[in-house]
ZAVEXVO-664923 format. One record per residue (C-alpha): z, x, y; residue in one letter. Coordinates in steps of 0.1 Angstrom, whole numbers, always signed. Layout:
% ZAVEXVO-664923
NODE     c3     c1     c2  code
NODE      Z      X      Y     a
...
//
This chain:
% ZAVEXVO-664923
NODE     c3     c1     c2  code
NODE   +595   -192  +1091     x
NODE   +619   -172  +1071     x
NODE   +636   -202  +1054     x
NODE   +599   -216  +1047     x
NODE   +589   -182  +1026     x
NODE   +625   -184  +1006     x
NODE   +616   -216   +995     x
NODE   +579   -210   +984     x
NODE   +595   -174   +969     x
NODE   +613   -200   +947     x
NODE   +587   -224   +941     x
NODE   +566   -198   +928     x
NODE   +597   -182   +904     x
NODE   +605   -222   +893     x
NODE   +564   -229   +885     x
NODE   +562   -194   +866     x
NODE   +596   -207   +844     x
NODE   +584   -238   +838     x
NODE   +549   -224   +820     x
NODE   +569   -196   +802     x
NODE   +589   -223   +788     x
NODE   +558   -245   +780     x
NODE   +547   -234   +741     x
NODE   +513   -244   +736     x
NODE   +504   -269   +704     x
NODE   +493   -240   +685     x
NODE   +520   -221   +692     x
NODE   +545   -244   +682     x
NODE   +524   -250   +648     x
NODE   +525   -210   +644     x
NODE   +560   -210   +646     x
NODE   +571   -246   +626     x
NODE   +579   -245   +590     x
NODE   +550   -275   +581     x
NODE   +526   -255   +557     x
NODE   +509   -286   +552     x
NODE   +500   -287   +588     x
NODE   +493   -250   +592     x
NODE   +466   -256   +561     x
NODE   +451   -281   +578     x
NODE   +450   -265   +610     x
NODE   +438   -229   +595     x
NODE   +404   -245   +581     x
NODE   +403   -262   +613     x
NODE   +402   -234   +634     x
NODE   +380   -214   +610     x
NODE   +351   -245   +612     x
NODE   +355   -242   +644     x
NODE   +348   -206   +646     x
NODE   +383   -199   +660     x
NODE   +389   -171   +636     x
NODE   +416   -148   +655     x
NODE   +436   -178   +660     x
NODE   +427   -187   +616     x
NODE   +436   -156   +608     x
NODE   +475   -159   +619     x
NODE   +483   -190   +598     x
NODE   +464   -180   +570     x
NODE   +486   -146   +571     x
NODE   +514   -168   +571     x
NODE   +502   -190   +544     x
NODE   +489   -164   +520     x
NODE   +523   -155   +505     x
NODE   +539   -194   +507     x
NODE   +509   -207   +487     x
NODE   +512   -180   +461     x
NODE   +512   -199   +428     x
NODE   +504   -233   +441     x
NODE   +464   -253   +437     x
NODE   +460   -247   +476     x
NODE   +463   -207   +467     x
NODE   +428   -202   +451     x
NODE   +412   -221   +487     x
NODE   +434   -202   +507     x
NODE   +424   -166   +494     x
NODE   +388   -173   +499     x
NODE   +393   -186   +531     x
NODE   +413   -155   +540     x
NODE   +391   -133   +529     x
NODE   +363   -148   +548     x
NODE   +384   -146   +580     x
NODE   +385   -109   +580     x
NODE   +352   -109   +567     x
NODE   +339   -132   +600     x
NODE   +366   -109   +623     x
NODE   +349    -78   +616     x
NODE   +374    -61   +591     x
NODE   +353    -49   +561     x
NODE   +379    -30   +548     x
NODE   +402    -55   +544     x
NODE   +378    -82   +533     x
NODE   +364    -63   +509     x
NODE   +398    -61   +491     x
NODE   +405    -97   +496     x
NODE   +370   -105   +478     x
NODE   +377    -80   +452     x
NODE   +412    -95   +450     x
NODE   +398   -132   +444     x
NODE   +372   -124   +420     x
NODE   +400   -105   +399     x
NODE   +425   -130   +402     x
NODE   +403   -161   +398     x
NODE   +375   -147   +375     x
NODE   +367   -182   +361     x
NODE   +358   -199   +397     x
NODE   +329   -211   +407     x
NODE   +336   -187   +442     x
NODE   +339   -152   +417     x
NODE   +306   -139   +418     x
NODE   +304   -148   +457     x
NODE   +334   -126   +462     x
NODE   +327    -99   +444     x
NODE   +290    -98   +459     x
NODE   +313   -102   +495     x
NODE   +334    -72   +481     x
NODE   +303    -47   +474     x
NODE   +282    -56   +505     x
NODE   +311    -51   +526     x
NODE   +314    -15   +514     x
NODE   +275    -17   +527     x
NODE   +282    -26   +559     x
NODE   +309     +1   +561     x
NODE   +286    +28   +553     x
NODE   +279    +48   +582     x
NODE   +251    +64   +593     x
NODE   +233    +91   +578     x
NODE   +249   +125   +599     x
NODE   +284   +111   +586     x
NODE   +306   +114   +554     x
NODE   +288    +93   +529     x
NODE   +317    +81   +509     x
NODE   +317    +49   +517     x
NODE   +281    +48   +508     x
NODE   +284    +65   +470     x
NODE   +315    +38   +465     x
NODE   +288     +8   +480     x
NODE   +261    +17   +454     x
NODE   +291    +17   +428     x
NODE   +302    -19   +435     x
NODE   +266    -35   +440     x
NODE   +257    -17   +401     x
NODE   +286    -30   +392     x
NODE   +282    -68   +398     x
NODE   +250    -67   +389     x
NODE   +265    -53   +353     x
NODE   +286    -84   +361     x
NODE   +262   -109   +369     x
NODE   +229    -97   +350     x
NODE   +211   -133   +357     x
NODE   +228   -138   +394     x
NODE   +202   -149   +423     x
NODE   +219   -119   +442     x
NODE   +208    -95   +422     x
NODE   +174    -92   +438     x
NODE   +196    -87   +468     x
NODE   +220    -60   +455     x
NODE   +193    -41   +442     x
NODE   +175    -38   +477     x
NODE   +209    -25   +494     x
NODE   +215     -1   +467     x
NODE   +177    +15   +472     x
NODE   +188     +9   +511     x
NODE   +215    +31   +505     x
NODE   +204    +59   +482     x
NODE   +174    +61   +510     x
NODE   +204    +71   +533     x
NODE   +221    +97   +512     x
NODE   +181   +108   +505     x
NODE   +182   +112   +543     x
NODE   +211   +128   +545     x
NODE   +201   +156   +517     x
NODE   +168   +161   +531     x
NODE   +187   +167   +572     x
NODE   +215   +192   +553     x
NODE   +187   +212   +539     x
NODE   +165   +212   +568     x
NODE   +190   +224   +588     x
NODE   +192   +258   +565     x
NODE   +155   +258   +579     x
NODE   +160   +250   +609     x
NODE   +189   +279   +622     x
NODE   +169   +304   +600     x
NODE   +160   +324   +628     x
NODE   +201   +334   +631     x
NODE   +197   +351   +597     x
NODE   +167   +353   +573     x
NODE   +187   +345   +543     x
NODE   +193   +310   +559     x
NODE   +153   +308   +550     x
NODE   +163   +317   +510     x
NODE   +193   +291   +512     x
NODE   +165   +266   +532     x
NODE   +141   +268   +498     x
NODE   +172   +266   +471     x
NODE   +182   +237   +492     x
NODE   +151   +215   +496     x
NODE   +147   +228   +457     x
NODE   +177   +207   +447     x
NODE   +171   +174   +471     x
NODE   +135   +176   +452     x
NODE   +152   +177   +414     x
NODE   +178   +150   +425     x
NODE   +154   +126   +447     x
NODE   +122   +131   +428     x
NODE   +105   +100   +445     x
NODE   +121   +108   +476     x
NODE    +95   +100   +501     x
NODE   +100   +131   +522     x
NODE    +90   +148   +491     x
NODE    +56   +161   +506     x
NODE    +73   +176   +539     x
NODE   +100   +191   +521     x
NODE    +75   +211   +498     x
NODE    +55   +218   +526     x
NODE    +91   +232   +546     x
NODE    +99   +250   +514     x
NODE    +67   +271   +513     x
NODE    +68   +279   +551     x
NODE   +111   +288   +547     x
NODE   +100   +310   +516     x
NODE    +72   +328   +538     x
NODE    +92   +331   +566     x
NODE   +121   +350   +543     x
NODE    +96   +369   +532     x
NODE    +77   +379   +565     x
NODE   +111   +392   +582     x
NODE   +126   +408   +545     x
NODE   +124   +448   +540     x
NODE    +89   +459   +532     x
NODE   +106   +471   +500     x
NODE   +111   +433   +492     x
NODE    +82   +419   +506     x
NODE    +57   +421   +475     x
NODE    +78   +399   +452     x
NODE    +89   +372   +483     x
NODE    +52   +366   +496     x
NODE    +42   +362   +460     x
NODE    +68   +334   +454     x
NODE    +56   +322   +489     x
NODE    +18   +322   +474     x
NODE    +30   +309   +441     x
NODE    +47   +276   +461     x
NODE    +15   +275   +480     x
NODE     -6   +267   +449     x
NODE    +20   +242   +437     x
NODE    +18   +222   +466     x
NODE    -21   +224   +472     x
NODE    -24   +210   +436     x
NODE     +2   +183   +446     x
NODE    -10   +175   +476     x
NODE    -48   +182   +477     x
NODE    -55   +157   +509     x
NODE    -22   +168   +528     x
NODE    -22   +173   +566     x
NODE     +1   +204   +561     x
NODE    -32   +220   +543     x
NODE    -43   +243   +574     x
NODE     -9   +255   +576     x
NODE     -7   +261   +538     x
NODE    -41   +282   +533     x
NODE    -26   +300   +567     x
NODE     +3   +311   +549     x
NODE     -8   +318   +521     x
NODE    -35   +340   +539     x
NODE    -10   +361   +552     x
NODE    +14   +364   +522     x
NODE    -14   +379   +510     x
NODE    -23   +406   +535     x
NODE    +17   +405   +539     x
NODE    +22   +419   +501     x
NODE     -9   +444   +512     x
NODE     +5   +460   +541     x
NODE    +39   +460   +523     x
NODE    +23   +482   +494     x
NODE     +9   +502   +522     x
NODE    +37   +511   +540     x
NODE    +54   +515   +512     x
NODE    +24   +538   +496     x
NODE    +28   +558   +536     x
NODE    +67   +560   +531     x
NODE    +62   +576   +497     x
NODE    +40   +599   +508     x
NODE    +57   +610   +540     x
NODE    +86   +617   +520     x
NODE    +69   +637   +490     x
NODE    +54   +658   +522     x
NODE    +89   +661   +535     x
NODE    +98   +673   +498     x
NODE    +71   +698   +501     x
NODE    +81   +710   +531     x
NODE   +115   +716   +523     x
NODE   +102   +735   +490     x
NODE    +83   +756   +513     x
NODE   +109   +766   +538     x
NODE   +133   +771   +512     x
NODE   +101   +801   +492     x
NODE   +101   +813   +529     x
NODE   +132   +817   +536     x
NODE   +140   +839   +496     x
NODE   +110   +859   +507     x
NODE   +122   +871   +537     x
NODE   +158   +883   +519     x
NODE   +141   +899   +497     x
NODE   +126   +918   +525     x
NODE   +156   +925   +540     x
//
């Protein structure tokens, strides 16, 4: 029994030898000097879909063909491998590459289309660094400066609106949230109104234009409900003043209840502010009185004395 699980011990080691040792056709191509072969093979495998496997022998191939005719086919091919694969950073340089190298191909304006939207589909979502998005819009202006009369540009002008809608986005959340933690400190409410203020000047058509008008004259009332009564009269105006704006902007707006609400209470706000402040005056000039007073008292009786 012993001697019988020696020699399938062996058997095993001998089988596992023998398929190490076997190098697959592939891998014999990958390794082989043929570039002819390794061409052929490349657009093979990328027909087929069998980009991974395309991407090694066009690596291989990209700095052997340098120079040759094969080297224009190649670097579009290569380009489209990474781009198929997933890499967008990479393919993005290889289409930028081939449209710089080879400007007078009929594959130029594809590539450097392939270059921009690649930075497109590199741009991450809204919450996230936006660089990738600013250098996207860049490229896709910049073919169509290339390519004025280009069937793409109908395209590239969609993703660049795409795009700016994102950074709109993510102006309109980096504001909001000025609004939002307002409560922590009033003065994120002031920073909350300069802040919508500037996504409004540099997104003028921005569609959340309305809500962020509508935000900025609750944030302004807000700063001035919880400000010093001393403050109060000029903040509730400004509150009243954005109030009007945006009822003469938006007469049919669903924010309107809210609006005349606000601007309702700025208004007895800026009231009871001149009140208190009126009270404060006058319990002080009482005080004052009252000191003068004592102070008469208080020579009369050394004089007495």
């Amino acid at each position: 029994m012993f001697k019988n699980k020696r020699l399938l011990t062996w058997g095993l080691l001998i089988l596992l030898f023998s398929v190490a040792g076997c190098k697959s056709r592939y891998e014999k191509l990958l390794a082989s000097n043929d570039t002819g072969k390794k061409y052929q093979e490349a657009i093979r495998l990328y027909n087929k879909k069998d980009y991974t496997k395309a991407l090694a022998l066009f690596d291989q191939l990209n700095q052997k063909f340098r120079g040759r005719e094969e080297a224009e086919e190649l670097a579009y091919y290569f380009a489209y491998t990474n781009y198929r694969l997933g890499d967008y950073t990479t393919s993005r340089y290889l289409f930028k590459v081939f449209a710089d190298t080879y400007p007078n191909s009929t594959r130029a304006e594809e590539c450097r289309f392939m270059s921009a939207y690649c930075y497109y589909l590199d741009s991450p979502k809204f919450s996230l660094d936006q660089q990738n998005t600013l250098q996207a819009i860049e490229s896709l202006q910049l073919f169509i400066n290339f390519y004025p009369k280009s069937d793409r540009v109908a395209e590239a002008s969609d993703l660049i609106q795409k795009l700016r809608d994102k950074l709109e986005r993510k102006a309109f959340a980096n504001a909001k949230l000025y609004y939002d933690i307002g409560g922590y400190d009033v003065q994120n409410y002031r920073s909350a109104v300069f802040a919508f203020k500037n996504v409004l000047r540099d997104y003028p058509d921005t569609k959340y234009a309305e809500e962020m008008e509508y935000l900025t004259v609750h944030a302004q009332y807000l700063f001035a409900a919880n400000s010093i009564e001393s403050k109060q009269e000029e903040r509730f105006t400004e509150a009243i003043t954005l109030a009007n704006e945006f009822v003469e902007n938006y007469p049919n707006s669903k924010y309107l209840k809210n609006i005349n609400h606000y601007k309702t209470d700025s208004e007895s706000g800026i009231k009871n502010a001149l009140k208190v402040i009126a009270e404060q005056q006058e319990a002080i000039k009482r005080y004052k009185e009252q000191l003068e007073e004592n102070k008469k008292s208080q020579d009369e009786q050394h004089k007495t004395k």
